[in-house]
VOTOR-204461 format. One record per atom (N, C-alpha, C): residue number from 1; residue in one letter; atom name; x, y, z. Coordinates in nm, 3 decimals. Example, Ala and Ser with C-alpha at 12.3 -4.5 7.8 and 13.67 -1.06 7.14 Angstrom:
// residues 2
[site 1; 'a'; 'N'; [1.319; -0.569; 0.780]];
[site 1; 'a'; 'CA'; [1.230; -0.450; 0.780]];
[site 1; 'a'; 'C'; [1.320; -0.330; 0.780]];
[site 2; 's'; 'N'; [1.285; -0.225; 0.708]];
[site 2; 's'; 'CA'; [1.367; -0.106; 0.714]];
[site 2; 's'; 'C'; [1.290; 0.003; 0.787]];
This chain:
// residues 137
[site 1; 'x'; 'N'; [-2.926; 0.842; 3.424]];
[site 1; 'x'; 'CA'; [-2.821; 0.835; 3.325]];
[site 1; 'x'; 'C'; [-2.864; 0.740; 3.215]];
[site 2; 'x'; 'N'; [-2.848; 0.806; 3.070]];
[site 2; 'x'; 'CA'; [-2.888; 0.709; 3.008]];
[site 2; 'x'; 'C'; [-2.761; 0.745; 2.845]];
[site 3; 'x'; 'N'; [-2.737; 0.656; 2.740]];
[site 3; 'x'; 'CA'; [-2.673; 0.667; 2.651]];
[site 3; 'x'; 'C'; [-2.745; 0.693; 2.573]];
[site 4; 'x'; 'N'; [-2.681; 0.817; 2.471]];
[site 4; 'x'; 'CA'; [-2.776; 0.819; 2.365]];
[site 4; 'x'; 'C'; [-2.730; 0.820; 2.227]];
[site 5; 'x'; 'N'; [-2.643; 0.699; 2.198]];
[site 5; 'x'; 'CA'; [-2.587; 0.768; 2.069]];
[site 5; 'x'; 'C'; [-2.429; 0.699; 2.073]];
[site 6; 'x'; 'N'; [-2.427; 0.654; 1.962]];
[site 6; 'x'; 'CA'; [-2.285; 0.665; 1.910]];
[site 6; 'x'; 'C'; [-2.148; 0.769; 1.819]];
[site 7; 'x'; 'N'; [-2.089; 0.855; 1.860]];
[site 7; 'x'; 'CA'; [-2.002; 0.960; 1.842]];
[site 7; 'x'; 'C'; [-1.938; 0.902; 1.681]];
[site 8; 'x'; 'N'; [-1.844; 0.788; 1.748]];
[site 8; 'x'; 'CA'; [-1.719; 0.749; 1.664]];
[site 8; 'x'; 'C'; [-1.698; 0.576; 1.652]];
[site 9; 'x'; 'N'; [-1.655; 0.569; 1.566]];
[site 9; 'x'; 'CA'; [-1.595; 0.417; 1.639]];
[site 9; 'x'; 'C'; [-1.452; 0.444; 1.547]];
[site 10; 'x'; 'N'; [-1.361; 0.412; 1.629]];
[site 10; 'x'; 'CA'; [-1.199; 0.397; 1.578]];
[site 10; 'x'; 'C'; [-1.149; 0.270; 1.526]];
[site 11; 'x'; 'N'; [-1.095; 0.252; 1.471]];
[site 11; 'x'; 'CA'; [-1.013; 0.126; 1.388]];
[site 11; 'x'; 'C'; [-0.845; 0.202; 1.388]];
[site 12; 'x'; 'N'; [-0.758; 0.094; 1.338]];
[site 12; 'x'; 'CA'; [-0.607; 0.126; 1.357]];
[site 12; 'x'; 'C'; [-0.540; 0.143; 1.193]];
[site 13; 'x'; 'N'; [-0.480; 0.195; 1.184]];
[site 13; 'x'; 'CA'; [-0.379; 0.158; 1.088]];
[site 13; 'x'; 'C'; [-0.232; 0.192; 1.110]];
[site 14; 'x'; 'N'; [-0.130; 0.132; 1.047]];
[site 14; 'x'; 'CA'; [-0.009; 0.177; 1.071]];
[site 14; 'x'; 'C'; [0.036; 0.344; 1.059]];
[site 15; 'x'; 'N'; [0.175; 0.392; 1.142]];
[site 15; 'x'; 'CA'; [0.215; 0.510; 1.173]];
[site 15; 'x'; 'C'; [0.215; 0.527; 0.989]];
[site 16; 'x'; 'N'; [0.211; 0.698; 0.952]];
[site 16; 'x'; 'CA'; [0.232; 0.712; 0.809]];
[site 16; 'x'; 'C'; [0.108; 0.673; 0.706]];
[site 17; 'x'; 'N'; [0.004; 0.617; 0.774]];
[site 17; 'x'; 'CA'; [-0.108; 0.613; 0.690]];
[site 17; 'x'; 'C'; [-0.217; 0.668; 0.628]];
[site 18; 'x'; 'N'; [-0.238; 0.793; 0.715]];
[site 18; 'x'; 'CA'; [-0.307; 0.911; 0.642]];
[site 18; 'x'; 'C'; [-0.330; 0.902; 0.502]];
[site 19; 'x'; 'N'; [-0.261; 0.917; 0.435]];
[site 19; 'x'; 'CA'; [-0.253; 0.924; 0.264]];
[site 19; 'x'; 'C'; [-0.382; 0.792; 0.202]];
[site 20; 'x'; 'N'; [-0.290; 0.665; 0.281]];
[site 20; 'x'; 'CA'; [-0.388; 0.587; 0.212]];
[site 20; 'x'; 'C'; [-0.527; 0.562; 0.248]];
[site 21; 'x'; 'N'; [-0.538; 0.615; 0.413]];
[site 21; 'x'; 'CA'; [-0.710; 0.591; 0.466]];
[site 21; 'x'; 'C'; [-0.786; 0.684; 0.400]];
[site 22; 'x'; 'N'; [-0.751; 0.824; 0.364]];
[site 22; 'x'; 'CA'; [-0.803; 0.926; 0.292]];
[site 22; 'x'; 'C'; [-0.845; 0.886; 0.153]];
[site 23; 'x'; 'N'; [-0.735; 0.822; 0.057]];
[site 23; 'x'; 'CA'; [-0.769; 0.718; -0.083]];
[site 23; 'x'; 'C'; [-0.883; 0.628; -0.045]];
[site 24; 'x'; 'N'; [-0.867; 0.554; 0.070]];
[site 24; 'x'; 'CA'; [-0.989; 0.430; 0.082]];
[site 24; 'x'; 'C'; [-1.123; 0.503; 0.107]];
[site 25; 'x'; 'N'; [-1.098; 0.584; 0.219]];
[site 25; 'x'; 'CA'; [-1.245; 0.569; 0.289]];
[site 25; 'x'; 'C'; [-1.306; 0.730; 0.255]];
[site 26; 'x'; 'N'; [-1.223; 0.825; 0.204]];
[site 26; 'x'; 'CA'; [-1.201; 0.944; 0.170]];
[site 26; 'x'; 'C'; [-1.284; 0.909; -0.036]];
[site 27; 'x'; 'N'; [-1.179; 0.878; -0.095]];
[site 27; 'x'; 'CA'; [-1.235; 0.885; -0.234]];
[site 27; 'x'; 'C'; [-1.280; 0.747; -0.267]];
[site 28; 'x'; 'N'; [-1.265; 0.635; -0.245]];
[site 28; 'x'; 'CA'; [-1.316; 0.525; -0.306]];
[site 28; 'x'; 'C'; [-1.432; 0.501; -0.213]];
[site 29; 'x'; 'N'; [-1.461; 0.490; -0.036]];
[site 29; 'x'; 'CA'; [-1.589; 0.491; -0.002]];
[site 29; 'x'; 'C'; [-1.670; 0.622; -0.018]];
[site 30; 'x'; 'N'; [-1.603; 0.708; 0.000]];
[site 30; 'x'; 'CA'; [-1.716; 0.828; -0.021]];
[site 30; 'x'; 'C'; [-1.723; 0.923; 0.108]];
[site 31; 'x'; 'N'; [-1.616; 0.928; 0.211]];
[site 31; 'x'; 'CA'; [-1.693; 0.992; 0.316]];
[site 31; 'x'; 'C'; [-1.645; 1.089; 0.351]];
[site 32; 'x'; 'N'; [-1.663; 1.178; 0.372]];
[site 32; 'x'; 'CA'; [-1.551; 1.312; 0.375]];
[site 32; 'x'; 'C'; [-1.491; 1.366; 0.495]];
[site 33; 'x'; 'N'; [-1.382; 1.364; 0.490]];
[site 33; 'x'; 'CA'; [-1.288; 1.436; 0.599]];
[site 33; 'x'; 'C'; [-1.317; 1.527; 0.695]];
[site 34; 'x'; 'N'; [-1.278; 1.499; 0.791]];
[site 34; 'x'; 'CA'; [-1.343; 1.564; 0.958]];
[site 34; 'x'; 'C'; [-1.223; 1.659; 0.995]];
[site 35; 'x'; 'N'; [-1.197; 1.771; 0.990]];
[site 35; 'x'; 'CA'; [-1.089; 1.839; 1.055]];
[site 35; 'x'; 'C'; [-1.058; 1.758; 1.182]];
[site 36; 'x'; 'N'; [-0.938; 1.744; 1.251]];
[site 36; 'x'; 'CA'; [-0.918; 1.681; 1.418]];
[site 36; 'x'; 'C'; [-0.822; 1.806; 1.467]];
[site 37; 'x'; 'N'; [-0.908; 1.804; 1.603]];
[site 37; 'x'; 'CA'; [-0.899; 1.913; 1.663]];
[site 37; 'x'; 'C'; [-0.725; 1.969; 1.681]];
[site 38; 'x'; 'N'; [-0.700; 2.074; 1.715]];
[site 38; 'x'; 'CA'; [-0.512; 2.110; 1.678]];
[site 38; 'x'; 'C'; [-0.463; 1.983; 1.763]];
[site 39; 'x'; 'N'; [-0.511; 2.002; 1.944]];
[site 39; 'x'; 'CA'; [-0.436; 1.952; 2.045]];
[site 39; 'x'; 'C'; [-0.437; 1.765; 1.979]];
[site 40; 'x'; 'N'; [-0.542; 1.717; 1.953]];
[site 40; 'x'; 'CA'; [-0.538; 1.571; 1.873]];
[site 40; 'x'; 'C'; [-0.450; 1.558; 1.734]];
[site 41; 'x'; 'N'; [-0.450; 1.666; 1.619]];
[site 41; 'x'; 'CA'; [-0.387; 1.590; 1.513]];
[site 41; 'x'; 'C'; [-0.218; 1.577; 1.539]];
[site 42; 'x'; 'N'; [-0.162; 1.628; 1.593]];
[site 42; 'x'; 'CA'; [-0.063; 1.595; 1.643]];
[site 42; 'x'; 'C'; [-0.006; 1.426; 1.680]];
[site 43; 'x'; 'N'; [-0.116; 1.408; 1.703]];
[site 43; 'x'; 'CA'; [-0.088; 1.226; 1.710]];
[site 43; 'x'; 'C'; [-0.090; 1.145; 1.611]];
[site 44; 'x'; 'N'; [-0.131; 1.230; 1.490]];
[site 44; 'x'; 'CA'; [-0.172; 1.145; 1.329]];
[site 44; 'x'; 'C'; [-0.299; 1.079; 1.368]];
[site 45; 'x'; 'N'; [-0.334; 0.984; 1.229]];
[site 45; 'x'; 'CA'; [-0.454; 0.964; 1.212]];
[site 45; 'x'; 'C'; [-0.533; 1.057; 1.134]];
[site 46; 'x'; 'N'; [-0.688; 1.020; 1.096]];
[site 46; 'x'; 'CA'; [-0.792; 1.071; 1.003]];
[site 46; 'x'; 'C'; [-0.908; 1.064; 1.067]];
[site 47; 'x'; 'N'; [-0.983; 1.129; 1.041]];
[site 47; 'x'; 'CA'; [-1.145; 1.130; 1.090]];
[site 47; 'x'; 'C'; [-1.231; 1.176; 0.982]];
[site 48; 'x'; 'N'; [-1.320; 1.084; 0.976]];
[site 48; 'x'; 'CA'; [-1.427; 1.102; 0.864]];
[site 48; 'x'; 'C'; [-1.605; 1.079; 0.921]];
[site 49; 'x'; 'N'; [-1.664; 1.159; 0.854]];
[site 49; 'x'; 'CA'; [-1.809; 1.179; 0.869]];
[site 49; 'x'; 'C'; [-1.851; 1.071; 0.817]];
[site 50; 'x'; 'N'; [-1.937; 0.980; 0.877]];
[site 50; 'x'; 'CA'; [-2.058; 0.903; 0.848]];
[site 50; 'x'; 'C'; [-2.190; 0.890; 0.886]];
[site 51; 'x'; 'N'; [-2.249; 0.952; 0.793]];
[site 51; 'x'; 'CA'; [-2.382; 1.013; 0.843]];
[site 51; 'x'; 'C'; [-2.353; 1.103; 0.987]];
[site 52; 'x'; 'N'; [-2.443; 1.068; 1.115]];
[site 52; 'x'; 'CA'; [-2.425; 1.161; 1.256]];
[site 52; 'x'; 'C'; [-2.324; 1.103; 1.310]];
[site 53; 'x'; 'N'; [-2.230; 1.016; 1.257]];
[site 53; 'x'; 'CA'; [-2.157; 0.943; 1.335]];
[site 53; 'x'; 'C'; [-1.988; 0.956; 1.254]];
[site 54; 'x'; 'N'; [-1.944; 0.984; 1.327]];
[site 54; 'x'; 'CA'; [-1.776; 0.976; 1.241]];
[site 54; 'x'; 'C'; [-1.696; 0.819; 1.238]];
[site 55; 'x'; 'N'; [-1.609; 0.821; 1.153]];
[site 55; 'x'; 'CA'; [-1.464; 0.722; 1.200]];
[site 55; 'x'; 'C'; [-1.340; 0.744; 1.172]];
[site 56; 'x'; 'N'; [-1.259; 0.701; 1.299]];
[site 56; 'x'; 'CA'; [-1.200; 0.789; 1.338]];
[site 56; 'x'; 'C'; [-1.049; 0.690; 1.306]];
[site 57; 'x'; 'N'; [-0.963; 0.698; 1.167]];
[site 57; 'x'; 'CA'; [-0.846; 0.580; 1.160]];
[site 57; 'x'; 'C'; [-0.689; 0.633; 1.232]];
[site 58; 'x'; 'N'; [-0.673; 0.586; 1.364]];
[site 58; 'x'; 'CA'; [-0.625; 0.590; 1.461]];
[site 58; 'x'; 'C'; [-0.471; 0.552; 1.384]];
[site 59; 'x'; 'N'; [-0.401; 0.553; 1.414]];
[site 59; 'x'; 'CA'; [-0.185; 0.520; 1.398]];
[site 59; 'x'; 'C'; [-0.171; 0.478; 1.489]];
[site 60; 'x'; 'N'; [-0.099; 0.412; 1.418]];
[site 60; 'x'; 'CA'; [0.008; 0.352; 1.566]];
[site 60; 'x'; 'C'; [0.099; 0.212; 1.541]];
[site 61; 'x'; 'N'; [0.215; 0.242; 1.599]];
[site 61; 'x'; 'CA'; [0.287; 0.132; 1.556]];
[site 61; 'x'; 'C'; [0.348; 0.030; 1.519]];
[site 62; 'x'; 'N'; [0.228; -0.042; 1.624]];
[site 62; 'x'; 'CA'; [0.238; -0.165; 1.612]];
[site 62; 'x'; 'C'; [0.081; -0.212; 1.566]];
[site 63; 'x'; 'N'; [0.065; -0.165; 1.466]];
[site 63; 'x'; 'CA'; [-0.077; -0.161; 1.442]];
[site 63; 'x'; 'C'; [-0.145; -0.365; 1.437]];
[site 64; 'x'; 'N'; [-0.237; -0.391; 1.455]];
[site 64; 'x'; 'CA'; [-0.311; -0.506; 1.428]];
[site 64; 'x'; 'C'; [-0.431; -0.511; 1.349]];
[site 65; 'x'; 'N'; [-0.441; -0.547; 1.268]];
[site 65; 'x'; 'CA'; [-0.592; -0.493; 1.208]];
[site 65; 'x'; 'C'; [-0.674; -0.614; 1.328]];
[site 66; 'x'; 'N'; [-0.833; -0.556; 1.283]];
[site 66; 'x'; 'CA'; [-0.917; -0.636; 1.360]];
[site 66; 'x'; 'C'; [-1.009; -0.728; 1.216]];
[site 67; 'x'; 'N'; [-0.980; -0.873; 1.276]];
[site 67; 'x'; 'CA'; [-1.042; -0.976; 1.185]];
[site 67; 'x'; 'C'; [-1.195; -0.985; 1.172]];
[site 68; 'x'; 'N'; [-1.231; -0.969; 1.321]];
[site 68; 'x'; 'CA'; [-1.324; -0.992; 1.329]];
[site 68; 'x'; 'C'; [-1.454; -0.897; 1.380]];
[site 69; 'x'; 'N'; [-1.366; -0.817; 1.487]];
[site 69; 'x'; 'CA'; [-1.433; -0.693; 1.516]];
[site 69; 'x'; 'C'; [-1.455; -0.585; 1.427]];
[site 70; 'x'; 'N'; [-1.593; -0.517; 1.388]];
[site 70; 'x'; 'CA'; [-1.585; -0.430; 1.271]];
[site 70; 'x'; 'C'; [-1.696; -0.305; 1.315]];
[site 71; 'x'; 'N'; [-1.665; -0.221; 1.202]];
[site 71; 'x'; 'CA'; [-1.783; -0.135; 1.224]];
[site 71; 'x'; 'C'; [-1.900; -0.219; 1.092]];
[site 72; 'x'; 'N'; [-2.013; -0.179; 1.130]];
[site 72; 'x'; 'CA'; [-2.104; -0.151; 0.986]];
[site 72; 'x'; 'C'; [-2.145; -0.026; 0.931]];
[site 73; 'x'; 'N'; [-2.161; -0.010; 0.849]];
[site 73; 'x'; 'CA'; [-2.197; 0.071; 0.715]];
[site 73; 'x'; 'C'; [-2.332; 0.078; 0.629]];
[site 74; 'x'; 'N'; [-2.413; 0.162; 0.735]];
[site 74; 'x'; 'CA'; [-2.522; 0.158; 0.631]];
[site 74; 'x'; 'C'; [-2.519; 0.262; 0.497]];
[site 75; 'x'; 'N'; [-2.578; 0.190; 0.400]];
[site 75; 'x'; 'CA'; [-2.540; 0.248; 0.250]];
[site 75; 'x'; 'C'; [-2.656; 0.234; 0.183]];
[site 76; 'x'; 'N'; [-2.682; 0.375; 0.088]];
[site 76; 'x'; 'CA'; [-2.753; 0.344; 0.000]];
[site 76; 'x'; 'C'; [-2.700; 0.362; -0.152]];
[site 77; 'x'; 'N'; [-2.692; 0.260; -0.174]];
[site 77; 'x'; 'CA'; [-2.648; 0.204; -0.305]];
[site 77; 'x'; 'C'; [-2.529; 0.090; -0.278]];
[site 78; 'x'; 'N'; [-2.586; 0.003; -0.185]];
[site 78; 'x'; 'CA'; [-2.459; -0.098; -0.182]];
[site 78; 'x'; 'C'; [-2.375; -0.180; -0.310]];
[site 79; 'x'; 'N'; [-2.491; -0.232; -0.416]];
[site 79; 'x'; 'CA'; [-2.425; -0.278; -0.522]];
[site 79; 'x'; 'C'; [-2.289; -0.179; -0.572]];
[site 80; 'x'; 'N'; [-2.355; -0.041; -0.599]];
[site 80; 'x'; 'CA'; [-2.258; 0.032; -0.693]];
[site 80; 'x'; 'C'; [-2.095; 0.091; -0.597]];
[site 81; 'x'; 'N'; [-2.143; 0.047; -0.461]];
[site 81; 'x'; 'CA'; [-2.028; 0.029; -0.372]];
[site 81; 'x'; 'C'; [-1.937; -0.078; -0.409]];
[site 82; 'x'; 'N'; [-2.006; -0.180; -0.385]];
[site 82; 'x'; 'CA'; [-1.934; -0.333; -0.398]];
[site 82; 'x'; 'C'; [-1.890; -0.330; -0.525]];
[site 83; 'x'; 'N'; [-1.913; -0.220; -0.666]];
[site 83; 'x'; 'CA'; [-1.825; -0.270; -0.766]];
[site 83; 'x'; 'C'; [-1.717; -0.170; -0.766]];
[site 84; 'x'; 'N'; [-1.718; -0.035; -0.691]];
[site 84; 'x'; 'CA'; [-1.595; 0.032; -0.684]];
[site 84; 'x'; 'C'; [-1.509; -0.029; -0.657]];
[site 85; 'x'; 'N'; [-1.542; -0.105; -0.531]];
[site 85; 'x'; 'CA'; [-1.405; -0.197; -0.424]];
[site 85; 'x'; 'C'; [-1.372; -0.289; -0.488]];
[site 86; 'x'; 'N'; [-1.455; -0.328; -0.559]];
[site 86; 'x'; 'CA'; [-1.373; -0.441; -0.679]];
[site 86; 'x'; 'C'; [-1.317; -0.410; -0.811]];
[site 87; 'x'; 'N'; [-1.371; -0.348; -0.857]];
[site 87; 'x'; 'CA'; [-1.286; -0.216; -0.951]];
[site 87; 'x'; 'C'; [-1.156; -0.188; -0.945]];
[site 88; 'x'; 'N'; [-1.114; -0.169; -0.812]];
[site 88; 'x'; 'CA'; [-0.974; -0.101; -0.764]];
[site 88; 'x'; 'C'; [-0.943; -0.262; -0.713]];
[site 89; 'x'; 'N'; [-0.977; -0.374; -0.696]];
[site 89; 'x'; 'CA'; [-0.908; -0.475; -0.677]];
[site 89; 'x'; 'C'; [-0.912; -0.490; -0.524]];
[site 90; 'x'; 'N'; [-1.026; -0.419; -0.434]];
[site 90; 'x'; 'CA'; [-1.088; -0.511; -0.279]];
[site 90; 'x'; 'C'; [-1.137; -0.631; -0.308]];
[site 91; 'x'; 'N'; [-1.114; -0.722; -0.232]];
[site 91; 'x'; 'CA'; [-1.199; -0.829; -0.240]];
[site 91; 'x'; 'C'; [-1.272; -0.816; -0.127]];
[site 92; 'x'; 'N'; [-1.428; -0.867; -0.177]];
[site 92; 'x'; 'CA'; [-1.552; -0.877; -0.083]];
[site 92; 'x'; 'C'; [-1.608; -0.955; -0.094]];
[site 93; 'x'; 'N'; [-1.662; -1.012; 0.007]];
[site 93; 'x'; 'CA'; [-1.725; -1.108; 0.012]];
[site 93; 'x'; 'C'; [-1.881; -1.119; 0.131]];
[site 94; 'x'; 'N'; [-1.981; -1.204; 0.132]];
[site 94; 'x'; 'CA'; [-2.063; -1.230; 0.165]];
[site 94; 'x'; 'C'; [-2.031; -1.336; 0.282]];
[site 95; 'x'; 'N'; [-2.170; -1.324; 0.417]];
[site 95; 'x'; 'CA'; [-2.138; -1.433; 0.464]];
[site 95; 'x'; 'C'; [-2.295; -1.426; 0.532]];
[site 96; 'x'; 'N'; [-2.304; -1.531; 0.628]];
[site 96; 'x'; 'CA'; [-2.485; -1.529; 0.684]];
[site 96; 'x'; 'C'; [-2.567; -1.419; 0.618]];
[site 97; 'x'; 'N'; [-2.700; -1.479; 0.610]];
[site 97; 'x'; 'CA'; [-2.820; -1.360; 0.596]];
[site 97; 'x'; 'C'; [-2.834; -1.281; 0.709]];
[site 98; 'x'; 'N'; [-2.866; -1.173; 0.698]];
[site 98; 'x'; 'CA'; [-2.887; -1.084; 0.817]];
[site 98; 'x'; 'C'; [-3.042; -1.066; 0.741]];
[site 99; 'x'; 'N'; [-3.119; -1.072; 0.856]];
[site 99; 'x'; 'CA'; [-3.273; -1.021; 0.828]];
[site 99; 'x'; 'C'; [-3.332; -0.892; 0.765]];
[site 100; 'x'; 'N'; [-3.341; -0.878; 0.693]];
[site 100; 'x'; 'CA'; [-3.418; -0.736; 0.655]];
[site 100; 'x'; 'C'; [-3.289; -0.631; 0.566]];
[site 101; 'x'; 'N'; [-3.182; -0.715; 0.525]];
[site 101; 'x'; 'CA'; [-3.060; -0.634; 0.487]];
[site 101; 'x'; 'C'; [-2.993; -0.707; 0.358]];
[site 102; 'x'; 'N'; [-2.966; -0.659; 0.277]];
[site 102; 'x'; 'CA'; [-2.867; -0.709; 0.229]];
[site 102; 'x'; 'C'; [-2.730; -0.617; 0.213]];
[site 103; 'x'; 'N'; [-2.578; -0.746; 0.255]];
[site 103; 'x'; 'CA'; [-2.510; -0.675; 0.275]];
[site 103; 'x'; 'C'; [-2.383; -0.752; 0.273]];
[site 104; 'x'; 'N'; [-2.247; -0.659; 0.261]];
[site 104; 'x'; 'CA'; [-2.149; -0.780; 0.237]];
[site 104; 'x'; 'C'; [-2.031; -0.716; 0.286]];
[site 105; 'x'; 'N'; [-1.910; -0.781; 0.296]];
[site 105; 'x'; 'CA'; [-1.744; -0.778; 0.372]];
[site 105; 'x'; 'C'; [-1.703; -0.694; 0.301]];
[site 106; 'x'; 'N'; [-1.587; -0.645; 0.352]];
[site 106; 'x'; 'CA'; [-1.436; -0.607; 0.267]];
[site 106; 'x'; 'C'; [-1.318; -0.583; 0.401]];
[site 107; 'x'; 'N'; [-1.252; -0.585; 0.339]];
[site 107; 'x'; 'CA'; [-1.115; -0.534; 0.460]];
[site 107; 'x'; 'C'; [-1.009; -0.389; 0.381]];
[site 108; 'x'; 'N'; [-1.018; -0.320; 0.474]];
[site 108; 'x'; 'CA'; [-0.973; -0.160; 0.417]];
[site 108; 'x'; 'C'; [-0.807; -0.257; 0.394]];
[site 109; 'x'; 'N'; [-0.731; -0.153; 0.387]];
[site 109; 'x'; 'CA'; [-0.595; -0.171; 0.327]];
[site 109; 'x'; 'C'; [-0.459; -0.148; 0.438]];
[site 110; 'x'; 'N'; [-0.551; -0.157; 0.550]];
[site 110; 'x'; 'CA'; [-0.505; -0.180; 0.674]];
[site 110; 'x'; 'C'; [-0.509; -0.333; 0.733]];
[site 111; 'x'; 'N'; [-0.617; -0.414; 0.648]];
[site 111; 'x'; 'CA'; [-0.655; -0.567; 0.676]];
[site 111; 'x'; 'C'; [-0.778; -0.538; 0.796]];
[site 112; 'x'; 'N'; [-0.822; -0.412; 0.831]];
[site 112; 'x'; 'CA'; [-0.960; -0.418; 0.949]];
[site 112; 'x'; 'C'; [-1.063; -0.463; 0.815]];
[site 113; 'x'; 'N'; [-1.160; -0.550; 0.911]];
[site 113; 'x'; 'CA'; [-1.303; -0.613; 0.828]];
[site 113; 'x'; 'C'; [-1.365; -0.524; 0.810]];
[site 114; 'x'; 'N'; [-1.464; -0.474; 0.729]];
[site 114; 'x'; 'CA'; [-1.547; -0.378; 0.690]];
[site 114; 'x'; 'C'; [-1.708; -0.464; 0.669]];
[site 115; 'x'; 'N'; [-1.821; -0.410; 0.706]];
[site 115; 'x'; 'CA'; [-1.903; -0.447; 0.658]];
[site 115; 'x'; 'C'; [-2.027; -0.328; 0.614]];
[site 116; 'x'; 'N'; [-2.067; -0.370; 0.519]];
[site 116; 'x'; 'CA'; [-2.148; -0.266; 0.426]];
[site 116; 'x'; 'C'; [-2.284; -0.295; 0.420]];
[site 117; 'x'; 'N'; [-2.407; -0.219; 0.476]];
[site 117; 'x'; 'CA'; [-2.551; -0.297; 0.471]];
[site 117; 'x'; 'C'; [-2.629; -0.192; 0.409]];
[site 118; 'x'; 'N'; [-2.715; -0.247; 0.326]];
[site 118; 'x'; 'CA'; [-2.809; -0.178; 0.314]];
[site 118; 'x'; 'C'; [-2.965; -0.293; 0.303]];
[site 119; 'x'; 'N'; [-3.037; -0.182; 0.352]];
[site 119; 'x'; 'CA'; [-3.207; -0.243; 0.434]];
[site 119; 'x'; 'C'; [-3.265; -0.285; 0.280]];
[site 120; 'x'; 'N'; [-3.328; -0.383; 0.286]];
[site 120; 'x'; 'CA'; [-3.387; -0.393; 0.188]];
[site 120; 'x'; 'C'; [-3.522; -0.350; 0.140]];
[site 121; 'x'; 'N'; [-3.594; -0.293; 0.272]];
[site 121; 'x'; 'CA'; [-3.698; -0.183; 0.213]];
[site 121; 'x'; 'C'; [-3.717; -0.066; 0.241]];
[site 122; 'x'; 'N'; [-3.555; -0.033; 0.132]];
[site 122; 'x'; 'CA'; [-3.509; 0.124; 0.185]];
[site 122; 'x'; 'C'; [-3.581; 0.219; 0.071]];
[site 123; 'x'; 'N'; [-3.636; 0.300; 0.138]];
[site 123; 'x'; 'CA'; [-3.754; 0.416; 0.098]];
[site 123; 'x'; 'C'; [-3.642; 0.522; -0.043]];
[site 124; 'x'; 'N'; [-3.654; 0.506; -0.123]];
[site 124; 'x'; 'CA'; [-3.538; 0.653; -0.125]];
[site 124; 'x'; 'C'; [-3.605; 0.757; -0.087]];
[site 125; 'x'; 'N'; [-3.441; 0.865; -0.053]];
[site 125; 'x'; 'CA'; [-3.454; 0.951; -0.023]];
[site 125; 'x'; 'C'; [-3.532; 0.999; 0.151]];
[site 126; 'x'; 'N'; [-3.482; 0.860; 0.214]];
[site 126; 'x'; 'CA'; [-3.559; 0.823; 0.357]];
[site 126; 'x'; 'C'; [-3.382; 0.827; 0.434]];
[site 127; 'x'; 'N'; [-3.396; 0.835; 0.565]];
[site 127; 'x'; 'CA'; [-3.281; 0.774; 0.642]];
[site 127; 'x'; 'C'; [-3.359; 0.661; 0.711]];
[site 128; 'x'; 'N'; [-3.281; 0.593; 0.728]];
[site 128; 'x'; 'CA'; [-3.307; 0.455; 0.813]];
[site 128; 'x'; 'C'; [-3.327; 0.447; 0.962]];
[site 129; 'x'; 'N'; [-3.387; 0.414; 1.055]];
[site 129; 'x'; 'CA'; [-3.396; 0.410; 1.166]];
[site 129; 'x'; 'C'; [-3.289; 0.364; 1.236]];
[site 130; 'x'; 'N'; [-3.295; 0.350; 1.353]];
[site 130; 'x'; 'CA'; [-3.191; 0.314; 1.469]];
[site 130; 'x'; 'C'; [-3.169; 0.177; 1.435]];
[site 131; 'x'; 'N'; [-3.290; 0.099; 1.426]];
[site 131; 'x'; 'CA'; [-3.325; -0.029; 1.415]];
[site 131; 'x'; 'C'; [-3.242; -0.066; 1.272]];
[site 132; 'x'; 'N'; [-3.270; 0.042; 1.186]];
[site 132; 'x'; 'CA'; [-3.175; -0.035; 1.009]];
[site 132; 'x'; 'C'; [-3.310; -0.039; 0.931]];
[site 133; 'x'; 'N'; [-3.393; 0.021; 0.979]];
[site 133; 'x'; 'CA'; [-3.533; 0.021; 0.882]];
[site 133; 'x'; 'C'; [-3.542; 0.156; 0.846]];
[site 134; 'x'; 'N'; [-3.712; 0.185; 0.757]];
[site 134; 'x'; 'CA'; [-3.688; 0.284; 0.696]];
[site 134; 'x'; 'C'; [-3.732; 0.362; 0.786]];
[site 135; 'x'; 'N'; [-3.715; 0.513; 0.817]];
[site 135; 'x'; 'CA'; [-3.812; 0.605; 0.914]];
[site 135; 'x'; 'C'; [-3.950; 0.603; 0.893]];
[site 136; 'x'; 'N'; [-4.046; 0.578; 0.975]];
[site 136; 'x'; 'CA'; [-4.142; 0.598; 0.970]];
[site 136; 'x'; 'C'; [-4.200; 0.730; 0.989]];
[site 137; 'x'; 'N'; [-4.171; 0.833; 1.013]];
[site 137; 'x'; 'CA'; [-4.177; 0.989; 0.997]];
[site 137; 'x'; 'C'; [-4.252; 0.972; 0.877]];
């Protein structure tokens, strides 16, 4: 038995939020909408494609955002990211160096942390390895 792969990772937002995770992560990040299956959309929520991997913004009522727990985001073109989200009035911010990346915060409009990386010797027109480097292919 072995793992191979990450599917999804879920985050929360309040019941009724559809509309706005679709605005955030839909048209201002860029990622496009995942049909959810009949027997699931029934529960609400959104699912979106990122790269082989989806995310999946879960409802629910008593929602909590997470401060500290996050997904990351690899991106190519992080600058012209970081000025959309500030554009529309996200605040982002920076914190430790991460090795081989540059990369920085935000919190969706749910208050979950967001973090956004991109490798700093990213090939264009390359995908990045498992590792966050460029493919060597």
């Amino acid at each position: 038995m072995r793992l191979v792969g990450l599917h999804h990772v879920q985050i929360s937002a309040p019941l009724g939020a559809e509309p706005i995770a679709r605005e955030f992560y839909g048209s201002l990040v860029g990622m496009p909408e995942v049909p959810k299956p009949a027997n699931l959309a029934k529960r609400g929520g959104v699912w979106f494609q990122v790269g082989p991997q989806q995310l999946h913004v879960g409802v629910e009522n008593d929602q909590r955002p997470a401060h500290k727990a996050h997904p990351a985001f690899l991106v190519d073109g992080l600058d012209q990211l970081r000025r959309r989200l500030s554009d529309r009035g996200v605040e982002t911010w920076e914190d430790e160096p991460l090795e081989g990346y540059r990369r920085f915060y935000a919190r969706d409009p749910f208050g979950n942390r967001l973090e956004f990386l991109e490798p700093i010797a990213w090939i264009p027109g390359s995908e990045p390895s498992v590792r966050g480097g460029p493919d060597p292919s």
